[in-house]
FIKELO-546514 format. One record per atom (N, C-alpha, C, O, CB): x, y, z. Coordinates in steps of 0.02 Angstrom, whole numbers, plus 50000, padded with zeros to 5 digits. Glycine has a CB too. Layout:
BEGIN
XYZ ...
REM end
This chain:
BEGIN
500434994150000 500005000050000 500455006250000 500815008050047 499525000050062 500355009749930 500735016849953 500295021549989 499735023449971 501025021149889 500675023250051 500645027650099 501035032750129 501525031850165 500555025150133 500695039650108 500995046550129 500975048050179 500795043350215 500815051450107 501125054950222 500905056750264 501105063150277 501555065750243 500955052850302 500815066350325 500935072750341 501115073550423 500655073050464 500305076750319 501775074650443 502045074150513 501615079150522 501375082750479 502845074850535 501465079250614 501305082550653 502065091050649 502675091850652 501205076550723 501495094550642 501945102850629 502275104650596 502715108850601 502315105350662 501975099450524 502375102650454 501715100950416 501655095550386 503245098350418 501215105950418 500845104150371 500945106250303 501255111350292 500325105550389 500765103450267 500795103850189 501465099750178 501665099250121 500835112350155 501815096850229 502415094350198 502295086050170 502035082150210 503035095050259 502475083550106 502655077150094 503025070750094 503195068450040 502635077450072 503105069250121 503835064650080 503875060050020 503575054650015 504115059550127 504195062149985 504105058049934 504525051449947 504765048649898 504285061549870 504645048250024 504745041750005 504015037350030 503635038650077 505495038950041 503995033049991 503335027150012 503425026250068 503955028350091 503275019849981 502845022050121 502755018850171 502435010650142 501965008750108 502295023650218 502935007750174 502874999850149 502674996250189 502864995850248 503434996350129 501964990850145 501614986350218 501994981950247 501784978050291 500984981750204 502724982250221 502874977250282 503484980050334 503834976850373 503134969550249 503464987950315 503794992850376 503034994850424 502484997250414 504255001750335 503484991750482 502854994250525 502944997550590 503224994350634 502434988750540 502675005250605 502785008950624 502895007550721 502445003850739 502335012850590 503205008750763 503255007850805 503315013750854 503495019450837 503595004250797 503105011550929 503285018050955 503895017151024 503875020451076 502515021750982 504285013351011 504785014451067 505545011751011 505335008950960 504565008351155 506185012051011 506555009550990 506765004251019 507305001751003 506865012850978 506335001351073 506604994851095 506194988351060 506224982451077 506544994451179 505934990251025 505344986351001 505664982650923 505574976850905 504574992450989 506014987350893 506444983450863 506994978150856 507444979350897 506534985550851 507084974550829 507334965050839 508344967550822 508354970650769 506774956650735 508754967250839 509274968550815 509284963250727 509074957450725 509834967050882 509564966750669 509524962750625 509014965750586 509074965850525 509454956450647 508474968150615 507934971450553 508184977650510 508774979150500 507224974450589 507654980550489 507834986050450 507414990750507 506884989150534 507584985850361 507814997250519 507575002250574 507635009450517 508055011250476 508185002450660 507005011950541 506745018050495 506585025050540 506105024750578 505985015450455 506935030650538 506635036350564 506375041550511 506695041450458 507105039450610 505855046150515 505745050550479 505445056050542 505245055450600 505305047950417 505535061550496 505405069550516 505155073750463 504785071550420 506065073050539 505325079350465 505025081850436 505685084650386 505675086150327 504545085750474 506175084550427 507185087050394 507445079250367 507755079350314 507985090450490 507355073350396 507545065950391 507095062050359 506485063150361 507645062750453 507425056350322 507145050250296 507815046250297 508225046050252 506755050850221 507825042050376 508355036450361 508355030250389 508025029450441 508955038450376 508635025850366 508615017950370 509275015950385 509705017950347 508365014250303 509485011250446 510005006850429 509674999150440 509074997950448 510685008350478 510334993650437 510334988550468 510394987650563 510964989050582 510814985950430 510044986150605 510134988950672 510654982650669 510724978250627 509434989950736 510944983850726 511504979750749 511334978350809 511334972550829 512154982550748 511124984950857 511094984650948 510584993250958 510354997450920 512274985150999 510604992351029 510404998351042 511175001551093 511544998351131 509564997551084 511175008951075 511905009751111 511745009951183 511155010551196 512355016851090 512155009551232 512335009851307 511635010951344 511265006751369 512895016251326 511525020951341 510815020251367 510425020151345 509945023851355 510595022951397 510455015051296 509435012251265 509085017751228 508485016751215 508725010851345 509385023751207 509295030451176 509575030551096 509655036151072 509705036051223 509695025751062 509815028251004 509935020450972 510235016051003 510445034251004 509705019850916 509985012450875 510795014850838 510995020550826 509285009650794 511105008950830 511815007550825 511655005450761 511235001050765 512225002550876 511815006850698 511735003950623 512175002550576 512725005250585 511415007350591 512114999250527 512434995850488 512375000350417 511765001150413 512174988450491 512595002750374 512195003950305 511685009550307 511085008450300 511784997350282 512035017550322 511505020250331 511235023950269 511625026250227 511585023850384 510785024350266 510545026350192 510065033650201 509615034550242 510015019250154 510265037250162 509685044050177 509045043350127 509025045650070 510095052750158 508585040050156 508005039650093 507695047650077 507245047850035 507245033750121 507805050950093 507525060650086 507835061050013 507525062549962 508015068650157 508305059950018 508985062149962 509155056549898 509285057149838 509825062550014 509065050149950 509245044349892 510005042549884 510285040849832 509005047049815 510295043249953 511145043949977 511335039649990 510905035449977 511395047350027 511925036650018 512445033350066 512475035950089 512365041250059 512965031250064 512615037050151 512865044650225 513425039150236 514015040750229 512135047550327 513205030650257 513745030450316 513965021750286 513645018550244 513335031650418 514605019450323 514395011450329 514125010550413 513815005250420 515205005550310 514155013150455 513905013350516 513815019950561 514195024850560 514265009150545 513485019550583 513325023650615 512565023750685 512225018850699 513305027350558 512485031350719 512035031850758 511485034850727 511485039950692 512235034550811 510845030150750 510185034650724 509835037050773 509485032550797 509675031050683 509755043050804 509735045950873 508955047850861 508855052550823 510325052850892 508325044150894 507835047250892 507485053250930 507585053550990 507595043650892 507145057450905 506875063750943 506255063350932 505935059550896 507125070450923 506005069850983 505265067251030 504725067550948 504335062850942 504915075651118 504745071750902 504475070850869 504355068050803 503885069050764 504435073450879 505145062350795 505105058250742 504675050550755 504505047350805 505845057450723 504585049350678 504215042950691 504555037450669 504905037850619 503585042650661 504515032950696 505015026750681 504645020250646 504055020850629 505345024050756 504945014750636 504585010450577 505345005150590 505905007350602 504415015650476 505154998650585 505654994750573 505384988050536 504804987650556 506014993650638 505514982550492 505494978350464 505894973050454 506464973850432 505394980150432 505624966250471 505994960650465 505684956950393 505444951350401 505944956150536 505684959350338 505474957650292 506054955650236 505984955850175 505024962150280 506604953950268 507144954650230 507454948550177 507244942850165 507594956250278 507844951150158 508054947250093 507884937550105 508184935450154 509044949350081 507584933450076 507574926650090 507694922450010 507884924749957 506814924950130 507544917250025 507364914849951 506524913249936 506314907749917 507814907349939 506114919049947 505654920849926 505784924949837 506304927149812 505404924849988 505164924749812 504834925449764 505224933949738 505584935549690 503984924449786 504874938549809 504884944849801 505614945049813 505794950549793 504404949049843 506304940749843 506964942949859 507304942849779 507714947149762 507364937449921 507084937949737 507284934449698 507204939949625 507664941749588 506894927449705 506404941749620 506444946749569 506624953349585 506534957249538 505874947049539 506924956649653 507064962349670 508014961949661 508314966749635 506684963749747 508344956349684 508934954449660 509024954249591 509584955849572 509074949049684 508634952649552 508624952549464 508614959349448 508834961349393 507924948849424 508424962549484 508274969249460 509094972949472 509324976249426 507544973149512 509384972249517 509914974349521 510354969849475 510684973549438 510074975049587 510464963949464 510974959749425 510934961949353 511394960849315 510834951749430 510264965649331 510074967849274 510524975349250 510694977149194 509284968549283 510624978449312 510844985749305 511644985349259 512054980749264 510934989649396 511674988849234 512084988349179 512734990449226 513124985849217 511844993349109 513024994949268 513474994349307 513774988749350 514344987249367 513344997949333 512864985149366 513244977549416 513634973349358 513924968149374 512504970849460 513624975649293 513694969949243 514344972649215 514554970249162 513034968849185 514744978349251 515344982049224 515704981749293 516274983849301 515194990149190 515444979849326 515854979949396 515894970749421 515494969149465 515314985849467 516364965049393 516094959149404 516514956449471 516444950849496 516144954849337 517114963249500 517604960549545 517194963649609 517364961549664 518474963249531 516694968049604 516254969949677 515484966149654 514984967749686 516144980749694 515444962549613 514794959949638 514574958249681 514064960249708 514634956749624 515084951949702 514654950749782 514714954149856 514494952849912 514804943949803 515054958449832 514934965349900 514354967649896 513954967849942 515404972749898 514224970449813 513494974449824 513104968549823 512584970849800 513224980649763 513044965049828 512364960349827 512374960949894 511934964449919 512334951849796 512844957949933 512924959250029 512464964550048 511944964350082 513784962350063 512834970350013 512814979650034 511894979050014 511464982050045 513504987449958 511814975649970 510884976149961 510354974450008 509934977850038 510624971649909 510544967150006 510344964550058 510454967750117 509984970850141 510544959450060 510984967650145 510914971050203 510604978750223 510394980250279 511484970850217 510624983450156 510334988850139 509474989950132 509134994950146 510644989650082 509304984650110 508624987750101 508214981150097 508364975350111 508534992850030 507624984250074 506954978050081 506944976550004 507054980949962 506024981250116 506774969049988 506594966749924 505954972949913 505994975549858 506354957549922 505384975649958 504924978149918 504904983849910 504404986649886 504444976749929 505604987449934 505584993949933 505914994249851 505664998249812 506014997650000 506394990249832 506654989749760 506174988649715 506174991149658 507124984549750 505634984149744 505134981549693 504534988449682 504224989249629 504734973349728 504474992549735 504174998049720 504335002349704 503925006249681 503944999749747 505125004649707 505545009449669 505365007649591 505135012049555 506395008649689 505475000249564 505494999649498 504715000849452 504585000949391 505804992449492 504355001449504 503635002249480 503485009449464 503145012049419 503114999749534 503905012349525 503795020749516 504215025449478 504175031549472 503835023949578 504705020349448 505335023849406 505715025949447 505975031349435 505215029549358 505885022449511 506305029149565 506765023749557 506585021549612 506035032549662 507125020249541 507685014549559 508405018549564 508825015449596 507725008049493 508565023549542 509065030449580 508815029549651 509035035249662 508865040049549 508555027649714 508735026849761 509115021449767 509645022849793 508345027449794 509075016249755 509485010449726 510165010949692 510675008549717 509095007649679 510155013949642 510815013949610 511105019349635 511705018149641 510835013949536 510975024849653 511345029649691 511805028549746 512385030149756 510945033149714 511275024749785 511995021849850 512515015549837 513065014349862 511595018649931 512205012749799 512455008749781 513405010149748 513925007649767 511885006749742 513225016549677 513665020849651 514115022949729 514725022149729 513215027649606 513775025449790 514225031749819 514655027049861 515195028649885 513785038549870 514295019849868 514555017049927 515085012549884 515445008749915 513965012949980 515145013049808 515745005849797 516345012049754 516895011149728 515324996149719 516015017149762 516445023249705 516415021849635 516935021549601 517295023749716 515855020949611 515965017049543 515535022449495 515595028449506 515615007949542 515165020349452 514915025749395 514925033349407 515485035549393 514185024449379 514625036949424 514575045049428 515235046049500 515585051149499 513505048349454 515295042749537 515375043949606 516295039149599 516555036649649 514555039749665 516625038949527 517095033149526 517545039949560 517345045649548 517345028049438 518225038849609 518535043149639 518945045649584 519145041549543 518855040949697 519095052049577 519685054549516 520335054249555 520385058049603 519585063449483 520805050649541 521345052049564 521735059449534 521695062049478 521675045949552 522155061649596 522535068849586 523265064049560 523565061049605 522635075149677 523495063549498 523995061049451 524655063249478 525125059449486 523885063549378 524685071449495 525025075149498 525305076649567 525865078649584 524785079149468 524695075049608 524805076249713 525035067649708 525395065649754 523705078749791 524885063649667 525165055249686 525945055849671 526445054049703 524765047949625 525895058449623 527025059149593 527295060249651 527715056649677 527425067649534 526865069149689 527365074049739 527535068549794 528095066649812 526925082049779 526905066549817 526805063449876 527275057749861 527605057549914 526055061649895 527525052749819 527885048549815 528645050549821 529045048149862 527705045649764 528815056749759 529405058949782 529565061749862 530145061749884 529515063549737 529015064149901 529265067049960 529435061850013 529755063550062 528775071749986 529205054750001 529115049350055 529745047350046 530075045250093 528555043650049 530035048049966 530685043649947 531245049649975 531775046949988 530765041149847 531255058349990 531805062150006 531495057950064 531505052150043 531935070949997 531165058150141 531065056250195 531485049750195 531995049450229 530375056050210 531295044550158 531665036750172 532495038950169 532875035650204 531435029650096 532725043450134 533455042750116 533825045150207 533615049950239 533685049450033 534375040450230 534525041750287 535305042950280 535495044750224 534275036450332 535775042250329 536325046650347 536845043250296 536965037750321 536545046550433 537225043950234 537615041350170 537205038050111 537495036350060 538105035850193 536375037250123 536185035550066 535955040050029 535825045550053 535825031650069 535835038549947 535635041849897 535265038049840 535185032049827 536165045049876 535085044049812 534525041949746 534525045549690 534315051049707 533805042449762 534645045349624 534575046349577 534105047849565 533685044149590 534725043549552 533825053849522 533195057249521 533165059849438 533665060849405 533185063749583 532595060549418 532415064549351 532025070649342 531455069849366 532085060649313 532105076549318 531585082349339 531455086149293 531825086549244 531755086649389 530815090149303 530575094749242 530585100649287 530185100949334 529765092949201 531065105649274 531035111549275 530885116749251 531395119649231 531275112149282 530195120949237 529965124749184 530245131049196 530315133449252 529235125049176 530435133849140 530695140549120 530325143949139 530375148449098 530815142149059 529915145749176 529125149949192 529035147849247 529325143049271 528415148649149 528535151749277 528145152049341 527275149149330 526805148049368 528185160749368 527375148749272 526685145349268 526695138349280 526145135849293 526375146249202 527125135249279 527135128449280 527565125349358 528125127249374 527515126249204 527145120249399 527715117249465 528175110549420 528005106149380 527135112749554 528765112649452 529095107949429 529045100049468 528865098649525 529725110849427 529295096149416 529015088849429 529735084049434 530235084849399 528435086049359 529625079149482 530195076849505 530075069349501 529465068249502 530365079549574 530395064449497 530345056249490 531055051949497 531575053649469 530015054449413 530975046649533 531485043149566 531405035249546 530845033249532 531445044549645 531745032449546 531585021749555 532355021549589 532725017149567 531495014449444 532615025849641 533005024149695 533755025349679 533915031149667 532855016949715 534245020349676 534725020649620 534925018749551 535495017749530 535015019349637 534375018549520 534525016449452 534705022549416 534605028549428 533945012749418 535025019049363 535405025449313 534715029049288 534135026949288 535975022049232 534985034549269 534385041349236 534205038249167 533635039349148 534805051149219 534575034649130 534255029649068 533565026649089 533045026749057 534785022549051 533725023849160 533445017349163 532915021549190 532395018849171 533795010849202 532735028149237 532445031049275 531785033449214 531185032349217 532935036249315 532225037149158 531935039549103 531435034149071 531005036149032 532475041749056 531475029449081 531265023149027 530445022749111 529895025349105 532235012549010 530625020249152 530065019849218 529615025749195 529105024149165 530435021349309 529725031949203 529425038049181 528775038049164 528205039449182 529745040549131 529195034949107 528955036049022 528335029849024 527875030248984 529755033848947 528365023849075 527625020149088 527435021049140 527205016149169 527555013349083 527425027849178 526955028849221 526285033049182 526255034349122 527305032649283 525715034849241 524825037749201 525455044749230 525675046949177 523565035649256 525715047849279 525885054049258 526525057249248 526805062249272 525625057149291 526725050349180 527365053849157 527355060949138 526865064149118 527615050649102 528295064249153 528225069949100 528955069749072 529325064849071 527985077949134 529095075549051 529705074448978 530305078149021 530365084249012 529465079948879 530725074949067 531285078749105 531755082849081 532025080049033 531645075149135 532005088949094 532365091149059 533175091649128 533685094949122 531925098349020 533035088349167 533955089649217 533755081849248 533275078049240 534085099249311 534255081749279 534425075549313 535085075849364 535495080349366 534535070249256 535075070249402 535645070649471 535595064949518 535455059049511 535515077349523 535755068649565 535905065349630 535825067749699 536195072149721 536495063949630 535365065149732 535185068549798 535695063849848 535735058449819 534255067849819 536035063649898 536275062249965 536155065250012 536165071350018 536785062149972 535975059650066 535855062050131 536415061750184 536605056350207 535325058550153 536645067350202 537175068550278 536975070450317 536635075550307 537705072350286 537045067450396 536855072050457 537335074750462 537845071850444 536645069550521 537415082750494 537705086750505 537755087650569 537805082550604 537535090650476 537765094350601 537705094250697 537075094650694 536625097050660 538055101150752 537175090150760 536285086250791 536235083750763 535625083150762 535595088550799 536395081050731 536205075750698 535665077750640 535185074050631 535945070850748 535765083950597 535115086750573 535245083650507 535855082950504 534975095250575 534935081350450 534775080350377 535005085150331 534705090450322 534115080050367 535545083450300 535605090850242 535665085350171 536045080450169 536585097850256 535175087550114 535215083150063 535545086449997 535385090549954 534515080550051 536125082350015 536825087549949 536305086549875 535875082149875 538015081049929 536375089549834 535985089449778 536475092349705 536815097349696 535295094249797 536345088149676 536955089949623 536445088249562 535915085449576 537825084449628 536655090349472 536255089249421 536765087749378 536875091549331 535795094449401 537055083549385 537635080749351 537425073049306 537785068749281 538235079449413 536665074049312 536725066149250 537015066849180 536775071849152 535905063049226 537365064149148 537695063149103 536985060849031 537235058648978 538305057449133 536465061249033 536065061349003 535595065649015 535115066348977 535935056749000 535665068849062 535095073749046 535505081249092 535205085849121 534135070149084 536005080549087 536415087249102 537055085349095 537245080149068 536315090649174 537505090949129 538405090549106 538845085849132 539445086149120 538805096849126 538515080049179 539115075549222 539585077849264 539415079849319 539535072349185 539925077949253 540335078849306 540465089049277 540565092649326 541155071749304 540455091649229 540555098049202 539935101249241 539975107249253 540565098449116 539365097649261 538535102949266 538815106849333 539225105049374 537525097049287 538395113649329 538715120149343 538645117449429 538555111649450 538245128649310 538715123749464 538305123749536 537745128549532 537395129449582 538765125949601 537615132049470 537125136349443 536515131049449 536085130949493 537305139449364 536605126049388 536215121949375 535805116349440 535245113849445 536605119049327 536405116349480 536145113049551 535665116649595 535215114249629 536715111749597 535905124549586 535485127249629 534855130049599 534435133549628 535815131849664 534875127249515 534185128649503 533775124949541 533405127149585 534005127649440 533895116849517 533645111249551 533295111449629 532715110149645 534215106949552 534005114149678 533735116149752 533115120749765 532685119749807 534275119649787 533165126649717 532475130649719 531825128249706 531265129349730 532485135649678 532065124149653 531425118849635 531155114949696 530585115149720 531665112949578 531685111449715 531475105849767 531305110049814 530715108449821 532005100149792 531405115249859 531245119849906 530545122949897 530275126249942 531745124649905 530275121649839 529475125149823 529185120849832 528715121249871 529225128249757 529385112749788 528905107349822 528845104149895 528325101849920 528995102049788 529565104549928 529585103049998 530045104850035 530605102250044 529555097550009 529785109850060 530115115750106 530205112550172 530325115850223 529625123050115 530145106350174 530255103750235 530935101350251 531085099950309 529815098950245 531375100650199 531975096950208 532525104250202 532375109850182 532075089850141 533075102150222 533755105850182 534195104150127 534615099750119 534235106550222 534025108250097 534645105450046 535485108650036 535675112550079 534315106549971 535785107550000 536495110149992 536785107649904 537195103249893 537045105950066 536455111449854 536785112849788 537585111649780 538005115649800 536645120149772 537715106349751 538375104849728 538565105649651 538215103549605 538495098149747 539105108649645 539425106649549 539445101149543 539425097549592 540195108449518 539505098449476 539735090749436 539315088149475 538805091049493 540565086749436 539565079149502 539165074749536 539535073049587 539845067849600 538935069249500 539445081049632 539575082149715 539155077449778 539255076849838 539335090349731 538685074849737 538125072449776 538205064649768 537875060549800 537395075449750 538705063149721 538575057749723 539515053549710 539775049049742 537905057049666 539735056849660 540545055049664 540585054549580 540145053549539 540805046349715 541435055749572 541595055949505 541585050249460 541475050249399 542145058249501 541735044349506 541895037949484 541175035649470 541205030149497 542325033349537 540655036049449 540135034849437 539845033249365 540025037449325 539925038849463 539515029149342 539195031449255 538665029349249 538445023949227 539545028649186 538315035849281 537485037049282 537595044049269 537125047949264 536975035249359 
REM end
């Protein structure tokens, strides 16, 4: 039976989510079974989880899968549903079985053209369903054209179609190069590759695979998603100094992508300014040739 209603001190207000005959309205939160589906609405709220418990003092359900039916959301994977004096509550043990109605409301989702592009989270969201909602709330979404409450959380809660996460290409490089200056400790070093732009419009970009030669560094690059086209190259070392403090000698002496052992201390201390804009957290110390690393070298 679809059933509306109008809360007490919001008149004229609707909700456009259904009331389902086999949610049935209750008036204490102890009355619900841990394991059902637990429902509050207001006149600001429409939400549902899986109950789990009631917390400490018997004042609020503890939930599993919280879903904002107002909106048609994910909010949570758990959380508190805190009732107040003038919401109304509703809970249902009508849940997923190998009944008739579990069976064509599961079809309905196996049908969705995302469950059928996503085949390594299927059986999470089938879990995340089940445990999410009622076979007849799906089966009445699909009657009313609303099945966007359905695929919506579904989308927010696995990150997949509209809701897939964009990775930052460019904060993943920095963040890798800054972990690899941090790992380097008191005589070790790393061979590095870098794009230094002639301009201020552009941050310069930095990339490492530890000590391998700048050939071999150049070639890694070149199959990463955010390669770019280096124009210097070198050698970072790490020395403690007094106190034991971090100073990372820095030289641009690759023999493929600068002067070797000839590259200036100009050219180094371009490099240091560079590295000092992306991470001002360390010290550095600009060397000529390959100060940073030694003559006898052929990288």
């Amino acid at each position: 039976m679809n059933k509306k209603y109008l809360p007490s001190g919001a008149p004229g207000f609707i909700f456009c989510s259904i009331m389902l005959k086999s949610c049935q309205e209750i008036s204490s939160i102890t009355e619900a079974p841990p394991g059902s589906i637990v429902r509050r609405q207001n006149a600001d709220k429409d939400q549902q989880g899986r109950l789990i418990q009631l917390n400490e003092d018997n004042s609020a359900w503890v939930v599993a899968e919280v879903i904002d039916l107002k909106e048609g959301q994910f909010l949570a994977e758990g959380g508190i549903i805190r009732v107040e004096g003038t919401d109304r509550i509703f809970c249902s043990t009508a849940l997923f079985g190998e009944d008739e109605n579990s069976q064509k409301a599961l079809d309905i989702l196996k049908n969705w053209v995302l469950f059928g592009k996503s085949p390594q989270l299927q059986a999470q969201i089938l879990e995340f369903v089940k445990t999410s909602f009622l076979p007849e709330q799906i089966l009445q979404w699909k009657k009313d054209d609303e099945l966007r409450n359905l695929f919506v959380p579904v989308q927010m809660r696995f990150k997949i179609g509209k809701y897939t996460e964009k990775v930052d290409l460019d904060k993943l490089r920095a963040e890798r190069f800054r972990s690899q200056l941090a790992e380097l400790t008191d005589g070790k070093h790393m061979t590095y590759v870098a794009f230094v732009p002639r301009d201020t419009t552009h941050e310069p970009m930095f990339f490492s695979i530890g000590t391998k030669p700048h050939l071999e560094t150049k070639k890694v690059l070149g199959e990463q998603a955010f390669g770019f086209h280096p124009n210097h190259g070198g050698h970072i070392k790490c020395v403690l100094e007094a106190e034991n403090s971090p100073v990372l000698l820095t030289d641009a002496g690759s023999n493929d992508l600068g002067g070797g052992i000839h590259a200036s201390l100009a050219e180094a201390e371009l490099i240091t300014e560079a590295l000092k804009s992306l991470y001002p957290e360390f010290v550095y110390r600009p060397l000529a040739g390959r100060g940073a690393f030694g003559l006898n070298q052929s990288y």
